[in-house]
Backbone bond lengths (Angstrom), bond angles and torsions (degrees), N, CA, C in turn:
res aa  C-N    CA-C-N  psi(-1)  N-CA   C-N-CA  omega(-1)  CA-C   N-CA-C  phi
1 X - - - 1.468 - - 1.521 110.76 -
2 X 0.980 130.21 -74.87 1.575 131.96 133.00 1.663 115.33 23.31
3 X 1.493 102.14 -78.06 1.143 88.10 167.13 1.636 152.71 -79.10
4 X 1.107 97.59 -7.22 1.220 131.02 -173.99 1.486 108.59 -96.27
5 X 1.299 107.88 -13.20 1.595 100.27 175.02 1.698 100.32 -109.52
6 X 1.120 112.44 -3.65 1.882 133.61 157.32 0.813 113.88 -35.75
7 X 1.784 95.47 -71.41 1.600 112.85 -179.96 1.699 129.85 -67.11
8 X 1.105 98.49 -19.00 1.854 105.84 -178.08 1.509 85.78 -81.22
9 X 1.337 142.72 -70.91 1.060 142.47 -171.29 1.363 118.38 -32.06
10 X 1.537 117.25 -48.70 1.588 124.83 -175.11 1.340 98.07 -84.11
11 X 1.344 130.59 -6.92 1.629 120.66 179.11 1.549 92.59 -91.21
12 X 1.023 121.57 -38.54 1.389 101.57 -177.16 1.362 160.85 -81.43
13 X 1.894 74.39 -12.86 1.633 119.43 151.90 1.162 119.37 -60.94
14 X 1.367 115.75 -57.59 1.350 125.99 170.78 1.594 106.02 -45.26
15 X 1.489 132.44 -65.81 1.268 146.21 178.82 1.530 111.13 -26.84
16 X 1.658 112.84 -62.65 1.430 131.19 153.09 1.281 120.36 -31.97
17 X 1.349 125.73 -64.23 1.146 120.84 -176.58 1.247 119.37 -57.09
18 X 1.238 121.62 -48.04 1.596 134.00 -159.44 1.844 105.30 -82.62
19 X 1.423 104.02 -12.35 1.720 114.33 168.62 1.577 105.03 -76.98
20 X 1.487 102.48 -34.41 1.631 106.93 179.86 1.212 99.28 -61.09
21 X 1.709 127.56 -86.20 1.386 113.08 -179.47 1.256 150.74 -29.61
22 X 1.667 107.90 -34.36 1.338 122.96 150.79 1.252 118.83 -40.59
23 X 1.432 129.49 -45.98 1.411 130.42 -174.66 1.242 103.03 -88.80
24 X 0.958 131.51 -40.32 1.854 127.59 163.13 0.894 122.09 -57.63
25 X 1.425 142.04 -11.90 1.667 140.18 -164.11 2.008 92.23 -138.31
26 X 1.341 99.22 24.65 1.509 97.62 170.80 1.842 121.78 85.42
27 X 0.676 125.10 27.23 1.139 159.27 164.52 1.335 124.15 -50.80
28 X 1.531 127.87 117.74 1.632 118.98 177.18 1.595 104.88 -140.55
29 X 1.257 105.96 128.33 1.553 124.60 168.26 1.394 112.96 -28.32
30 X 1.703 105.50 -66.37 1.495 98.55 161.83 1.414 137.15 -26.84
31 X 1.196 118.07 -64.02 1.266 145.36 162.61 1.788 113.41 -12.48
32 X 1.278 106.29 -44.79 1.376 130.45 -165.00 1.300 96.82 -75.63
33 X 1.544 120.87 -10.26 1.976 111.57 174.23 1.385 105.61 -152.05
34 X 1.393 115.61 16.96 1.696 119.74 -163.73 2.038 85.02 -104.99
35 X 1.359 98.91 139.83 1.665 95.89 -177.28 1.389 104.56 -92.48
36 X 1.492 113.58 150.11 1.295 110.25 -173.53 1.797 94.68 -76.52
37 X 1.503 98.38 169.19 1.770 99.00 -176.94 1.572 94.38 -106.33
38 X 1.525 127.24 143.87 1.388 105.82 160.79 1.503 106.49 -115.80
39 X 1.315 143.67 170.73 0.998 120.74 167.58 1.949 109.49 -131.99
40 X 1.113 124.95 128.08 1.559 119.21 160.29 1.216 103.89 -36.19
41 X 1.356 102.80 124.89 1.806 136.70 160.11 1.372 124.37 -76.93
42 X 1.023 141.51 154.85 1.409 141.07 161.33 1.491 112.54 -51.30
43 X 1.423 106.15 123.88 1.570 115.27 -175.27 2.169 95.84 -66.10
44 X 1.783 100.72 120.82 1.342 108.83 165.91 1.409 97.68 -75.65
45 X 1.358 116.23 166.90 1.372 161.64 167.24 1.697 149.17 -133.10
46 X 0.649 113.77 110.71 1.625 121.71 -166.06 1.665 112.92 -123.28
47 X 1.390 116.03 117.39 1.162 127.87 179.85 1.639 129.91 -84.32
48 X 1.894 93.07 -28.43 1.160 110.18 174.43 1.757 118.83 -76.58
49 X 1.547 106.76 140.14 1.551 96.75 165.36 1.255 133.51 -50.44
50 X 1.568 141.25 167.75 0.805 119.18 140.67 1.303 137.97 -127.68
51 X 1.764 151.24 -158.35 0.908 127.29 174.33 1.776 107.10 -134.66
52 X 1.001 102.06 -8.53 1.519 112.79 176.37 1.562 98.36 -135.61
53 X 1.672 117.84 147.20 1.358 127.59 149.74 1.392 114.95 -126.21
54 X 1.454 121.37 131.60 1.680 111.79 -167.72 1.643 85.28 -142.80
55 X 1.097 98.40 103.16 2.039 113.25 153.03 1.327 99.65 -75.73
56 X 1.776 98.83 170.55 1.555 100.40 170.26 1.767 82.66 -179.62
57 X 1.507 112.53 98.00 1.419 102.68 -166.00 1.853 88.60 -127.86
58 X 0.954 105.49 179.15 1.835 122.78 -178.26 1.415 114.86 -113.44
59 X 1.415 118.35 -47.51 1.619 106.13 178.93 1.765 113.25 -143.15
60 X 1.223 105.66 50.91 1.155 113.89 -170.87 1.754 108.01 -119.43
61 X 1.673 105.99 161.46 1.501 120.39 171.46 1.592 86.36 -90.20
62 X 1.595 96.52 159.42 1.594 89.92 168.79 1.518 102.66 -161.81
63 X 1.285 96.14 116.73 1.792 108.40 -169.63 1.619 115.09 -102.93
64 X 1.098 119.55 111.92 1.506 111.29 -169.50 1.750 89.28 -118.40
65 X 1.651 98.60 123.99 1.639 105.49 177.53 1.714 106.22 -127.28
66 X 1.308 110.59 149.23 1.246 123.72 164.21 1.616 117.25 -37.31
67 X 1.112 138.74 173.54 1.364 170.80 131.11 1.514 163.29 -102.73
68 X 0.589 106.28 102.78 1.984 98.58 -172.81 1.591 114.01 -86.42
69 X 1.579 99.26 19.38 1.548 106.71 -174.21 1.261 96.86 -109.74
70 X 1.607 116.49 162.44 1.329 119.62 -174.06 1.587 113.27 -90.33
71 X 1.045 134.09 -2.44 1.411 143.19 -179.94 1.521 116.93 -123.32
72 X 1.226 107.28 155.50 1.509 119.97 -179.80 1.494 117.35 -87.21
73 X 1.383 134.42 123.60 1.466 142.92 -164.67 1.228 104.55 -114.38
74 X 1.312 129.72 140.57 1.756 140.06 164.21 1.382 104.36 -127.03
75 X 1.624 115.01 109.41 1.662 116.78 154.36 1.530 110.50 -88.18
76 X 1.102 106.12 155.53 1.482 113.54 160.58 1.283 121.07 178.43
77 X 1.547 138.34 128.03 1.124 137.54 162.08 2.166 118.67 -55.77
78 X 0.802 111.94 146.00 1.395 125.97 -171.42 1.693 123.54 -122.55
79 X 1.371 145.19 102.00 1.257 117.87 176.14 1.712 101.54 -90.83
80 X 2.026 102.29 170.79 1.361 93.49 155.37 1.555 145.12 -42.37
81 X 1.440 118.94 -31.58 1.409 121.01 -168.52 1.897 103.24 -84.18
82 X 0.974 105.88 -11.67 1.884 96.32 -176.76 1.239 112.76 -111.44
83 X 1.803 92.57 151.84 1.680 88.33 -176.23 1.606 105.64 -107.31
84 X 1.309 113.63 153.42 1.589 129.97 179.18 1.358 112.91 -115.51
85 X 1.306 126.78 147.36 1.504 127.54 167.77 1.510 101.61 -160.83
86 X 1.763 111.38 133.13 1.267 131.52 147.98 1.015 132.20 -115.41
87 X 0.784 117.36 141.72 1.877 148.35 177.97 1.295 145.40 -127.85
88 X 1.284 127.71 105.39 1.683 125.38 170.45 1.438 127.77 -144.70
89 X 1.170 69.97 116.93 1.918 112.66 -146.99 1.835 102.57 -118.51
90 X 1.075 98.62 119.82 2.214 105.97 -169.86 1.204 81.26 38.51
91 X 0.950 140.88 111.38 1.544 140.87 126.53 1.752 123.72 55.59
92 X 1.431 81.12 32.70 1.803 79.82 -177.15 1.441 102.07 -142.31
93 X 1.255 117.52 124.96 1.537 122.03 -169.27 1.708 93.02 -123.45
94 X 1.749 92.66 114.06 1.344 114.63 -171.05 1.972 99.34 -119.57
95 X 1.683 92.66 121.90 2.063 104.19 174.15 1.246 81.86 -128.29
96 X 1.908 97.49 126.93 1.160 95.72 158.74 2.015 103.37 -139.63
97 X 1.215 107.87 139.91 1.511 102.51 -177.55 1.617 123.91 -100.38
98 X 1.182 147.37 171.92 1.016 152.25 161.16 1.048 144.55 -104.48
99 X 1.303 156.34 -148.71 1.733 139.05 175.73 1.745 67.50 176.39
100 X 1.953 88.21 132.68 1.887 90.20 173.51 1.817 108.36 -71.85
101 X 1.490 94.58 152.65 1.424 126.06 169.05 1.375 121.18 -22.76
102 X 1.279 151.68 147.56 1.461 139.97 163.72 1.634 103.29 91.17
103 X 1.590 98.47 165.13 1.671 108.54 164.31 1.363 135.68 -61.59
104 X 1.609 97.68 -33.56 1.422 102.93 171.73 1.586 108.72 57.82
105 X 1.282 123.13 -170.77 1.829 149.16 164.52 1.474 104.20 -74.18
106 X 1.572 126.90 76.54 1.894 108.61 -179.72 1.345 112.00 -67.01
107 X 1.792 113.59 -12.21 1.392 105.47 -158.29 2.109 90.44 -108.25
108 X 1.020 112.59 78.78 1.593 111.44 167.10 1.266 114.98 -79.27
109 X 0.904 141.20 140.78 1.746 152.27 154.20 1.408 132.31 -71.31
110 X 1.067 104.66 16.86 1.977 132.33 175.17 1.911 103.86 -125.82
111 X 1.449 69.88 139.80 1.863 91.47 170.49 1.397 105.55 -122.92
112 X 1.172 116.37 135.76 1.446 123.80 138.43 1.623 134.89 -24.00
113 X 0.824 146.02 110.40 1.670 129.23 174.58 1.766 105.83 -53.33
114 X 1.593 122.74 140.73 1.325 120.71 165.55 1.864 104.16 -12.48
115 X 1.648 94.39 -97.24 1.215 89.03 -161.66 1.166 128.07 -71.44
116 X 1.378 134.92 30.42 1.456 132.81 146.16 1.385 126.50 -73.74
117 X 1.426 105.78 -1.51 1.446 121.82 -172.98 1.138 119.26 -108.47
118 X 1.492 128.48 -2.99 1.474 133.04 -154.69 1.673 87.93 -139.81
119 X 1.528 83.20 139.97 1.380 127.91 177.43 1.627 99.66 -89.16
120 X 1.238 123.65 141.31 1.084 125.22 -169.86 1.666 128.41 -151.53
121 X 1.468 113.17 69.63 1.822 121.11 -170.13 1.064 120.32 -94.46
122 X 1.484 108.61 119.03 1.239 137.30 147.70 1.538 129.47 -26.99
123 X 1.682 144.11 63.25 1.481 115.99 -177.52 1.068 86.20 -126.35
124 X 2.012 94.45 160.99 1.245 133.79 -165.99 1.873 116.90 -61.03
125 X 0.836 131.11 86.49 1.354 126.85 -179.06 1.423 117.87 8.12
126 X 1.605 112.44 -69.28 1.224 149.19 -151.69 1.972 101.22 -68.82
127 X 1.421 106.49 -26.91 1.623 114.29 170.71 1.502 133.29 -64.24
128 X 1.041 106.86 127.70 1.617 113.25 -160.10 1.902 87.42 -107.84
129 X 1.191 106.89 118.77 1.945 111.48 169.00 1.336 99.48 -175.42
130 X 1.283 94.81 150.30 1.419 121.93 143.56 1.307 140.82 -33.77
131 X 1.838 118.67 118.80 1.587 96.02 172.92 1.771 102.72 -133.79
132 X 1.414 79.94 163.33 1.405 111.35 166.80 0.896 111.10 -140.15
133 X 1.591 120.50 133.71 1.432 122.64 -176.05 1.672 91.04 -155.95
134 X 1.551 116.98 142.66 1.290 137.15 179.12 1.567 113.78 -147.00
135 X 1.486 93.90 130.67 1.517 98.61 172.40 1.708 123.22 -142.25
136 X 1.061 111.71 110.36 1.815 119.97 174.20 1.477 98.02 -15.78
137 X 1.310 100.16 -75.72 1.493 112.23 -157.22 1.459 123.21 -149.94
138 X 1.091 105.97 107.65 1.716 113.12 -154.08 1.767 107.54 168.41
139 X 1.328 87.10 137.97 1.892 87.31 161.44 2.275 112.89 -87.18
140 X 1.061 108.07 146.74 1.147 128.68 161.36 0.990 147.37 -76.22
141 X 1.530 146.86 76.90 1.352 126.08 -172.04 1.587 120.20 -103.30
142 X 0.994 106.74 166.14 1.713 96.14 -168.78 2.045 92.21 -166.66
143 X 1.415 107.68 111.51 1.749 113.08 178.87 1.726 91.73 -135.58
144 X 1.261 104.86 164.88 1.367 131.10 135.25 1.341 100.26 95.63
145 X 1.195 147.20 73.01 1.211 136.99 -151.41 1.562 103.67 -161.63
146 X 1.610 136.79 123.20 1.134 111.67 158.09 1.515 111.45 -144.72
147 X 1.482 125.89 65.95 1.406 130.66 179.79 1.461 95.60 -173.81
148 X 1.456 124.74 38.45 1.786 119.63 170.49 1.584 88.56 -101.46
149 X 1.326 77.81 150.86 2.093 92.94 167.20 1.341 112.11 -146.86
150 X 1.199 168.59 57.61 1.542 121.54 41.26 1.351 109.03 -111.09
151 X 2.029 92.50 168.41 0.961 102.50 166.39 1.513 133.98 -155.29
152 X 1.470 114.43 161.96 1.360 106.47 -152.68 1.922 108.86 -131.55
153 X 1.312 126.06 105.98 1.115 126.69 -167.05 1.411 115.84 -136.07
154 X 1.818 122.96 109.27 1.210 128.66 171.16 1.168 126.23 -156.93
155 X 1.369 123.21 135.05 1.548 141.53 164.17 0.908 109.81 -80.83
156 X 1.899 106.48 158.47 1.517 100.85 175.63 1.581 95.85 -101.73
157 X 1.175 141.71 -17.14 1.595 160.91 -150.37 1.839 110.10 -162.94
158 X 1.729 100.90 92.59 1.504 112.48 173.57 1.332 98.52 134.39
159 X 1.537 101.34 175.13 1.547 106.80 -159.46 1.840 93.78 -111.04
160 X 1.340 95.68 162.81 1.552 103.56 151.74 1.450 131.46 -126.49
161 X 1.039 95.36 146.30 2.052 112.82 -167.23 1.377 94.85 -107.34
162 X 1.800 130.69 111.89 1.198 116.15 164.36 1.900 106.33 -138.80
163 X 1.297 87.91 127.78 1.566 71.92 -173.97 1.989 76.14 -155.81
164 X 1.838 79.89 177.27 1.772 105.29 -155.99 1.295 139.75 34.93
165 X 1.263 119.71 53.33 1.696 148.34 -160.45 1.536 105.52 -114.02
166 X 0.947 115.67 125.58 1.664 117.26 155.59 1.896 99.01 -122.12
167 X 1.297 110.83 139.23 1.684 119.60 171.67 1.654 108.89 -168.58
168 X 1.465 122.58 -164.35 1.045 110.60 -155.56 1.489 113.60 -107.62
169 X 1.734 100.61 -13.21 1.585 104.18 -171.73 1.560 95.49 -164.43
170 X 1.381 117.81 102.36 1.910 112.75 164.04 1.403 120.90 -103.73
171 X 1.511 105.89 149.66 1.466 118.77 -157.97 1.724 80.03 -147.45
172 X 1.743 101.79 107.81 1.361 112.87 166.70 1.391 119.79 -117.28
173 X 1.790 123.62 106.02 1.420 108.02 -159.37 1.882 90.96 -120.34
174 X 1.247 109.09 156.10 1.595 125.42 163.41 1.382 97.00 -147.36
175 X 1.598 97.36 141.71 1.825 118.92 154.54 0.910 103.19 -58.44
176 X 1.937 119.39 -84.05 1.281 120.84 -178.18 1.574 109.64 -127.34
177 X 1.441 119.15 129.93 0.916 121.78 -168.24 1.939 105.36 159.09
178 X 1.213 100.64 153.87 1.646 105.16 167.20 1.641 107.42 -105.87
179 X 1.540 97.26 151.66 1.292 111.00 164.54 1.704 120.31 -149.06
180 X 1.676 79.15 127.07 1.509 107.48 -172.58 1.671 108.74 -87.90
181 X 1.187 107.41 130.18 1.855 101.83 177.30 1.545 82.29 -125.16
182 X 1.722 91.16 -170.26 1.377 124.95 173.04 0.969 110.31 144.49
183 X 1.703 119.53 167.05 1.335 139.90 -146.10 1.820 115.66 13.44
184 X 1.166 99.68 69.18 1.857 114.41 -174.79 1.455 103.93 -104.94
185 X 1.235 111.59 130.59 1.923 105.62 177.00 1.565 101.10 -119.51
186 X 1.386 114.05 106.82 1.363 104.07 176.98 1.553 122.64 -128.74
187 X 1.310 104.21 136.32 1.504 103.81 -176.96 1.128 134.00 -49.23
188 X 1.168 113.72 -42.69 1.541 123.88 -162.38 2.130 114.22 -119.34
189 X 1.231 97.52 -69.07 1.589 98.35 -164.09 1.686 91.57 -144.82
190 X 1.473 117.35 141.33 1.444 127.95 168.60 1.494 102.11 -113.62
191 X 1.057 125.88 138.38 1.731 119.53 172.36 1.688 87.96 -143.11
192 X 1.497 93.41 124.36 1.467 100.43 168.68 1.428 114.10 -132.18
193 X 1.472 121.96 108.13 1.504 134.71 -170.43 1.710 115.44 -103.20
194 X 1.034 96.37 131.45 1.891 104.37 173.85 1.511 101.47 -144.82
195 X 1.754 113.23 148.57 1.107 111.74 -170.62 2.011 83.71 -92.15
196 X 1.357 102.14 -62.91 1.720 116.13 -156.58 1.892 104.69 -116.84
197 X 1.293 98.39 74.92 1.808 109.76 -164.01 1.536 110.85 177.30
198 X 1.608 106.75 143.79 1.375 119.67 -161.81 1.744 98.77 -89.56
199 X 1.075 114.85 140.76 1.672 106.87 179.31 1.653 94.77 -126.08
200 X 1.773 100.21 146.68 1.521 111.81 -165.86 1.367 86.05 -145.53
201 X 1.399 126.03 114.89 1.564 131.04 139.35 1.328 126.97 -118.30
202 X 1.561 82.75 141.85 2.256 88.07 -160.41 1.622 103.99 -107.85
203 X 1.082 111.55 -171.16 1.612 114.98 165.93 1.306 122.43 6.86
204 X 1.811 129.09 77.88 0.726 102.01 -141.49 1.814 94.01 -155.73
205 X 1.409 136.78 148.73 1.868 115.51 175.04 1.483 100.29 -131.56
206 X 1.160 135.89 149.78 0.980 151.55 176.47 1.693 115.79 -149.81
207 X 1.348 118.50 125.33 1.388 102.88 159.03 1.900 131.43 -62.64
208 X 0.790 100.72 0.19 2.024 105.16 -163.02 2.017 76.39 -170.48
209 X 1.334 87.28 132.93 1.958 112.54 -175.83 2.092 91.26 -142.67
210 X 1.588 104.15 97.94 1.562 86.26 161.56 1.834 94.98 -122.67
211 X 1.180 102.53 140.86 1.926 110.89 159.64 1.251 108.24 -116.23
212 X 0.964 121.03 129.11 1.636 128.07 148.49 1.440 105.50 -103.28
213 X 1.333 118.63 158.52 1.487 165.45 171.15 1.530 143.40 -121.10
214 X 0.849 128.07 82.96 1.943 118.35 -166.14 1.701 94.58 -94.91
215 X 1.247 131.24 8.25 1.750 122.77 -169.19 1.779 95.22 -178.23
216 X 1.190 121.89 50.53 1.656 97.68 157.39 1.981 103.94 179.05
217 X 1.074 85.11 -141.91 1.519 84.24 -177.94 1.477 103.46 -140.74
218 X 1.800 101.17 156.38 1.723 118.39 -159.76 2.084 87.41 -110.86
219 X 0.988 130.03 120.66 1.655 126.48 144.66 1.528 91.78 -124.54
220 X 1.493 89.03 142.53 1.337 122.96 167.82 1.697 117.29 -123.29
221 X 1.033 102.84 153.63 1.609 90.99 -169.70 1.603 102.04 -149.03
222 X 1.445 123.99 115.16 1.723 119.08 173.98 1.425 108.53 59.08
223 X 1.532 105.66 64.30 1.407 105.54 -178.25 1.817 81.61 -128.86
224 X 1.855 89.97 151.79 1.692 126.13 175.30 1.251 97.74 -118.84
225 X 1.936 109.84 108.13 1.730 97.69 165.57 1.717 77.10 -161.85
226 X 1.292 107.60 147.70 1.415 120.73 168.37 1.296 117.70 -62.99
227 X 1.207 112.61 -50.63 1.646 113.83 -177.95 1.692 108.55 -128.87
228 X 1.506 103.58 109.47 1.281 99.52 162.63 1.429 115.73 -139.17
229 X 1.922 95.91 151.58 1.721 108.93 -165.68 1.797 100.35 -131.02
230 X 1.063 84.86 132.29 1.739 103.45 -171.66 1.317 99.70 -137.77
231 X 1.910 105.86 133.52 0.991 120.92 -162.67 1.434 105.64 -163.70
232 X 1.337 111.12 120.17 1.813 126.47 175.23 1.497 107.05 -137.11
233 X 1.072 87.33 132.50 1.897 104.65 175.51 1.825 99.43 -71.70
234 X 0.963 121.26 -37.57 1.016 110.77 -154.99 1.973 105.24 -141.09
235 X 1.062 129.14 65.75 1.330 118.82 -174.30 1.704 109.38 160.30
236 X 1.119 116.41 160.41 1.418 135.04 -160.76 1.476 112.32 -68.41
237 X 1.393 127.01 142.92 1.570 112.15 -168.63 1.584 86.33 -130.37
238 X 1.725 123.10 135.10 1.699 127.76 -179.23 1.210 104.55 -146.52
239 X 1.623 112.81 102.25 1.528 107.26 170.43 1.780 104.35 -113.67
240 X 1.423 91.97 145.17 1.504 96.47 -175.95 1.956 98.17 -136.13
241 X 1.354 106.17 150.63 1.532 94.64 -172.60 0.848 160.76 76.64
242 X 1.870 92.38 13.44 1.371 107.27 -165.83 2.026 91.07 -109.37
243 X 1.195 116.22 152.28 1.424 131.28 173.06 1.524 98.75 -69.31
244 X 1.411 120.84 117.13 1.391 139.72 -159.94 1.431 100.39 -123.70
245 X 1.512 125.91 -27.38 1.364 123.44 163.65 1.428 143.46 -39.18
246 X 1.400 126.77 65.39 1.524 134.88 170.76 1.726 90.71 123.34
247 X 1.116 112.54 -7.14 1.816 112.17 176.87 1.620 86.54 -74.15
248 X 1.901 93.50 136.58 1.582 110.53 140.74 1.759 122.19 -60.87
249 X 1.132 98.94 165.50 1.640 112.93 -166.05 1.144 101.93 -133.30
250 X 1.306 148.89 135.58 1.235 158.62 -169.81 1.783 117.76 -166.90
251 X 1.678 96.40 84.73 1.587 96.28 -172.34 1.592 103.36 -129.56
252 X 1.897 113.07 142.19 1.251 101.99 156.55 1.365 112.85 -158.27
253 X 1.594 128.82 178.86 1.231 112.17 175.42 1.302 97.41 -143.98
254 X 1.854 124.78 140.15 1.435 103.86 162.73 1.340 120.40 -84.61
255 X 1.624 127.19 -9.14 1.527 110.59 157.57 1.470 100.13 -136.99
256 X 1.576 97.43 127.86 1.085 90.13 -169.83 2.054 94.35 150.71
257 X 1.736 96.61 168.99 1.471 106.55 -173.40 1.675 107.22 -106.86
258 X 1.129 117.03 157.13 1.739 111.62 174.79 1.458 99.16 -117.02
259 X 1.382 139.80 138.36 1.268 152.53 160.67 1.018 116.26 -115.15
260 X 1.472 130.71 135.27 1.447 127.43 177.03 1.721 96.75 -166.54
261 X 1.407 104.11 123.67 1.268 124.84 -161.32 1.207 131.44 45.74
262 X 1.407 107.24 54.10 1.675 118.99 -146.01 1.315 134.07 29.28
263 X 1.638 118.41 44.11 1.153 122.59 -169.00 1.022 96.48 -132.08
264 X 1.592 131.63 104.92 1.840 138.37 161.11 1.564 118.61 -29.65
265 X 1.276 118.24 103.22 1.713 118.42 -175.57 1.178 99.61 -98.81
266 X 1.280 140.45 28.79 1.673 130.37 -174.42 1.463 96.22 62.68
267 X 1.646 110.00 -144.04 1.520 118.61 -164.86 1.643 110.51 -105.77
268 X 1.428 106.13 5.90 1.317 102.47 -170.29 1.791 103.61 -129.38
269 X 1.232 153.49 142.60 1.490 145.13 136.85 1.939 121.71 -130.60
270 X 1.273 108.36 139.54 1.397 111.02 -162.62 1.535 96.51 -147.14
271 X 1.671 96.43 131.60 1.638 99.62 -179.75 1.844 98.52 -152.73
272 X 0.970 84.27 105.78 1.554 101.47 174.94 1.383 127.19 -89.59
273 X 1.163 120.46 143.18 1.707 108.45 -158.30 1.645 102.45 -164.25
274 X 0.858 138.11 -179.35 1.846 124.15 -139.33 1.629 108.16 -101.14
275 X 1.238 93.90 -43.08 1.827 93.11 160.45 1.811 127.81 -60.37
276 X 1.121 122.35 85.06 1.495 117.44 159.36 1.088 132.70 -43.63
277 X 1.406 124.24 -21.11 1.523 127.90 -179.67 1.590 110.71 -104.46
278 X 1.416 116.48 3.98 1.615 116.77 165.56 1.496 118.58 -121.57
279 X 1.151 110.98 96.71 2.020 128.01 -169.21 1.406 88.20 -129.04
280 X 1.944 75.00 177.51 1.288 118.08 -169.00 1.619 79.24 -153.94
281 X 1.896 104.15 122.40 1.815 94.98 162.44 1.680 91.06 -149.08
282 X 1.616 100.96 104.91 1.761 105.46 168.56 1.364 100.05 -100.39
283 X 1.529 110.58 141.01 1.739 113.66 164.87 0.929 98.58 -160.28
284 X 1.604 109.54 134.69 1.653 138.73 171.22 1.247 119.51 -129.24
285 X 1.316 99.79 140.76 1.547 114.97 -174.61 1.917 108.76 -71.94
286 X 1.674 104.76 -60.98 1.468 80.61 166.50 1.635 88.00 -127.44
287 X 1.240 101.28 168.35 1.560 109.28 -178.25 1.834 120.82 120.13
288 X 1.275 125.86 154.29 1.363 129.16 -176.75 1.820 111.40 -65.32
289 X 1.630 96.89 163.01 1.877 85.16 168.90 1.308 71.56 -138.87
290 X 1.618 107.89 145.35 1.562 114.25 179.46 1.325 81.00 -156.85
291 X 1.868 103.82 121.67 1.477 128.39 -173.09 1.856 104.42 -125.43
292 X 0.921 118.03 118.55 1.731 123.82 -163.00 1.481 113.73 -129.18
């Protein structure tokens, strides 16, 4: 009891304090239930190609879709307190947003509507570039694409949606959050990382396929990649569809069941076979490996 009445005490201290800073770093009581306003901006435009796109926003959705139009489009709602900037400059079209300065009120009691929150670009199908895109906190989407070569996409808070892409190299990371792919054609290497999030890629080729996991579970489904390594500390591993013919096999779990061709291997199965550069290596700390 004791301790537990510790803890209410230091939460509420804590609670106190962080109201102080709020009022020191600009801060209003109001604030704490008044909704922010956002308002639609004037749709930007860009005529020029480009060869790189690099976001880098703080609390935004951010949907980047294909086109059959010849120019590049940016929607987005805006309130007073954040700052925005675009740019495309040699071939690099850089949005990046802000969230004002200081601690402020983190705990407000207003939401945004969806789409007052999402960033929303327009590019030309036909464009071959580079991305980078980063977001605090927000889900990601990213379709329609088939001439990017690399690319680089992660939140630290929200999921990502990426599907119908061909490019030369993807790197899909979340803190916390899931990410769903499919239909991805990639040349070289896919690495898809989540610390606390379920990862699902479907229909899909890659030469080099690695996932890691620290909190969820890996299914894969009808994937083409010479070497792939899947790995969760903590969560279920299910590949189905993958060409198993003359590939090594390399599966285990320390808690947990191993399946492979619907046949129960205990916690461990290993099949080695003359090619080194064509595997299969799932391992989980706790959780199933079910290989089909």
């Amino acid at each position: 009891m004791k301790v537990v009445k510790g803890l209410i005490v230091g939460i509420l201290a804590l609670g106190v304090v962080l109201i102080g800073i709020g009022f020191a770093t600009g801060g209003d009581f109001n604030n704490m239930f008044a909704s922010e306003t956002y308002v639609l901006q004037d749709t930007i435009s860009y005529s020029d190609e480009i060869t790189m796109l690099d976001i880098d926003v703080e609390t935004k959705i951010i949907d980047i879709k294909s086109t059959t139009d010849s120019e590049i489009r940016i929607d987005y709602y805006a309130s007073e307190n954040e700052t925005w900037a675009f740019d495309l400059s040699d071939g690099i079209l850089n949005i990046t947003q802000r969230d004002p300065d200081g601690i402020r009120f983190w705990f407000n009691f207003s939401y945004a509507p969806r789409d007052e929150r999402t960033l929303t670009v327009y590019i030309p199908k036909t464009y071959a570039f580079d991305v980078s895109i980063k977001s605090n906190t927000g889900d990601i989407y990213f379709t329609g694409f088939d001439q990017l070569k690399d690319v680089d996409i992660s939140t630290n808070t929200g999921d990502l949606v990426i599907d119908l892409l061909t490019a030369d190299l993807m790197n899909l990371s979340s803190d916390t959050g899931d990410i769903v792919a499919g239909e991805l054609n990639i040349e070289s290497k896919t690495m898809i990382h989540t610390s606390t999030g379920d990862v699902e890629l479907v229909d899909s080729a890659s030469s080099e396929l690695d996932i890691k996991v620290s909190t969820g579970d890996i299914d894969i489904t009808n994937i083409d990649a010479e070497k792939i390594d899947l790995d969760s500390d903590t969560g279920s591993i299910t590949v189905a569809g993958v060409d198993l013919d003359g590939r090594s096999v390399y599966l285990d779990t320390d808690t947990g069941r191993v399946n492979f061709k619907g046949q129960s291997q205990g916690d461990e199965f290993n099949l080695t076979l003359d090619d080194a550069n064509f595997y299969i290596n799932a391992s989980t700390d706790t959780g199933n490996v079910t290989v089909n």
